[in-house]
C-alpha positions as CSV (number, residue, x, y, z in Angstrom):
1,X,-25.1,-0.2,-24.1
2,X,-24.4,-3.2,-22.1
3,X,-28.6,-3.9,-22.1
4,X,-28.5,-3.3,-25.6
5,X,-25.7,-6.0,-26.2
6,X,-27.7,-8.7,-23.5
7,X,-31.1,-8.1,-25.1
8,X,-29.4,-8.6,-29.0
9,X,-28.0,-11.1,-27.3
10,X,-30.8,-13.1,-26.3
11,X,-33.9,-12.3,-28.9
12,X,-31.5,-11.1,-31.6
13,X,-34.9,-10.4,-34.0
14,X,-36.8,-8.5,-31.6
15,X,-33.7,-6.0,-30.3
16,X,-34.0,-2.6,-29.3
17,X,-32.5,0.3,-28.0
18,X,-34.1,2.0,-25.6
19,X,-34.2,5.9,-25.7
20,X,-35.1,8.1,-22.7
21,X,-34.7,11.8,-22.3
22,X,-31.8,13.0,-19.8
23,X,-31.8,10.2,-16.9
24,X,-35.0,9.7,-16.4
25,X,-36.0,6.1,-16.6
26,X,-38.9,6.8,-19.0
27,X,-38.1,5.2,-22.9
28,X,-39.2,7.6,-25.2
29,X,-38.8,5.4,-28.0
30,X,-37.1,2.0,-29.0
31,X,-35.1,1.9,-31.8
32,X,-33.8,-1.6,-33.8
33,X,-30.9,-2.7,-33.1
34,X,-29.2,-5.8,-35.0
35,X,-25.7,-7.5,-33.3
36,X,-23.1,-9.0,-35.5
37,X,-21.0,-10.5,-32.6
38,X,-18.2,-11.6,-35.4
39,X,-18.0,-8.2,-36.1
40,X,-18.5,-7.0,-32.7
41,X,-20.8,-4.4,-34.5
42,X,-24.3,-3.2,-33.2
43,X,-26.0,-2.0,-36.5
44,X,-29.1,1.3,-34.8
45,X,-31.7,1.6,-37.3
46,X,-33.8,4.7,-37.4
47,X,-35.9,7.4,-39.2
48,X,-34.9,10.7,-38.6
49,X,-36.8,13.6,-40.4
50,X,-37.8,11.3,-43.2
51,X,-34.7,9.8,-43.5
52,X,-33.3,6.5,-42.8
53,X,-30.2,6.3,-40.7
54,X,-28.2,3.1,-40.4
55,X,-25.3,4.2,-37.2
56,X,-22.7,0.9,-37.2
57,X,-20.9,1.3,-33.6
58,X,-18.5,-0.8,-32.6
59,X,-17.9,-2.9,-29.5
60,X,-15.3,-3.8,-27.0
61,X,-15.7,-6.5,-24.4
62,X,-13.4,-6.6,-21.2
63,X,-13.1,-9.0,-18.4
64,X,-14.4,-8.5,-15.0
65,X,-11.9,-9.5,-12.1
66,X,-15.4,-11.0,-10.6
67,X,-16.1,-12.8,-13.9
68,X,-18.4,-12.9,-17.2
69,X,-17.9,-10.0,-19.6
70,X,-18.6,-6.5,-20.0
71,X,-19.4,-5.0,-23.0
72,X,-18.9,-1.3,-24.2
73,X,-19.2,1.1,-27.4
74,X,-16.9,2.4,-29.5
75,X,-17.9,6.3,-30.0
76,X,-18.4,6.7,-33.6
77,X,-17.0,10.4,-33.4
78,X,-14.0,10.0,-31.3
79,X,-14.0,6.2,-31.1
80,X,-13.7,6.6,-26.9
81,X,-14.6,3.4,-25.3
82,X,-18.0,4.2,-23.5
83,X,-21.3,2.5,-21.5
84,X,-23.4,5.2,-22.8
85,X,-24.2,6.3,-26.4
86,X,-26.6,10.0,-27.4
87,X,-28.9,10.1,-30.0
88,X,-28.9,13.4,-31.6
89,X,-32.3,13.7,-33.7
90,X,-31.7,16.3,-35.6
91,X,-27.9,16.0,-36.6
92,X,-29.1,12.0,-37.2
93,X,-26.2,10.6,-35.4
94,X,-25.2,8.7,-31.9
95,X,-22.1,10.0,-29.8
96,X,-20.6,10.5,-26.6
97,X,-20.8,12.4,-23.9
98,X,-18.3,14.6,-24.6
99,X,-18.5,14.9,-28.5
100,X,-22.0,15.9,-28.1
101,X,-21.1,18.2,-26.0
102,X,-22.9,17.3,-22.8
103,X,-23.0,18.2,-19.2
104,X,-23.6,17.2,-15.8
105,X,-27.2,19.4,-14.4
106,X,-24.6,19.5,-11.3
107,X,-22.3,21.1,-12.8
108,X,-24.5,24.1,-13.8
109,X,-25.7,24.4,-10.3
110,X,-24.0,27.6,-8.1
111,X,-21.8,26.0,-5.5
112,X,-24.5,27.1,-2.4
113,X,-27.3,24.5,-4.3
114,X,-24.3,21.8,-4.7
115,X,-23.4,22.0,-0.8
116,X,-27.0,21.6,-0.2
117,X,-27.8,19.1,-2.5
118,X,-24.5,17.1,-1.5
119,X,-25.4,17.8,2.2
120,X,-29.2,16.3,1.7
121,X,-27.6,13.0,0.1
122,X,-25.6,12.5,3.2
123,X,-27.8,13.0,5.7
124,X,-30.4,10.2,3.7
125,X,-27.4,7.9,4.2
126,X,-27.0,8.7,7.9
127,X,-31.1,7.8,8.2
128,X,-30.1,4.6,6.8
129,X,-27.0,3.8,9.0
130,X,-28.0,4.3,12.9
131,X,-24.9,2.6,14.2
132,X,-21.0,1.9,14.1
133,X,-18.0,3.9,12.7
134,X,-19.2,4.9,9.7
135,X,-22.1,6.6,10.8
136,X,-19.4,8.5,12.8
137,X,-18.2,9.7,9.4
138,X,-21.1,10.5,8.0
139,X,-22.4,12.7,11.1
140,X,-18.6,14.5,10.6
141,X,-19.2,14.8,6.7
142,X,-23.0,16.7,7.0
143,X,-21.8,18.9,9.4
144,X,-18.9,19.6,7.4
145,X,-21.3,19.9,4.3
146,X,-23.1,22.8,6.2
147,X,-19.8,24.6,8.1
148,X,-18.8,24.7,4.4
149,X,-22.5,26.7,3.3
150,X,-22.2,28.7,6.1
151,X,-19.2,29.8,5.3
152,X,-20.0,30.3,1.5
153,X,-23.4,32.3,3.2
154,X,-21.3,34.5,5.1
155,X,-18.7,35.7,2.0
156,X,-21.7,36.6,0.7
């Protein structure tokens, strides 16, 4: 949302939303987006099967401790404040996260595939950090990672 808001922002006639498909940094598509900052409205326009769809959501700014401003949506379903908006195609309307009903893949993984995948993620930071206290952490977190699959391998 916040890219959404800079880019209206700056080129206000040539602003759009950028849609990719669950995290991956490829945009599927773009759609228009018009700011009304007295409003504090982002205005979404798109086609959906043949349709035209105009989705108003409204924005909240809040000030950083560091400075500047942040800028986040409004759900239009449960008016949540959020960074991150879903576009639902075929219901032709933009929610959050949880009114659309969505997930974490992680949590759909068994608990053995978590502990691995958590236990892979600390050992990349221990390549990174060869030295001091934390890396003293780290080394006692991975080998708590895998005690803990060992011992999920063994109830099994």
């Amino acid at each position: 949302m916040r890219a959404v808001v800079r880019e209206a922002r700056r080129e206000p006639a040539r602003s759009f939303a950028a849609v990719t498909c669950s995290g991956r940094s490829t945009v599927l598509a773009r759609i228009p987006a018009r700011l009304d900052l007295d409003a504090r409205v982002l205005v979404l326009d798109y086609e959906s099967f043949g349709a035209c769809v105009e989705v108003r959501v409204s924005l909240d700014v809040t000030s950083p401790h560091f400075g500047g401003v942040r800028w986040w949506a409004r759900c239009p379903g449960c008016r949540a404040r959020v960074a991150f908006l879903y576009l639902d195609l075929d219901l032709a309307r933009v929610e959050c996260r949880t009114c659309a009903g969505l997930a974490y893949a992680s949590t759909r993984e068994c608990p053995l595939f978590r502990a691995l995948r958590r236990a892979r993620k600390l050992e990349e930071r221990l390549a990174r950090r060869s030295w001091g206290s934390t890396r003293a952490r780290l080394v006692a977190r991975v080998e708590a990672a895998y005690e803990a699959m060992g011992g999920m391998l063994g109830a099994g």
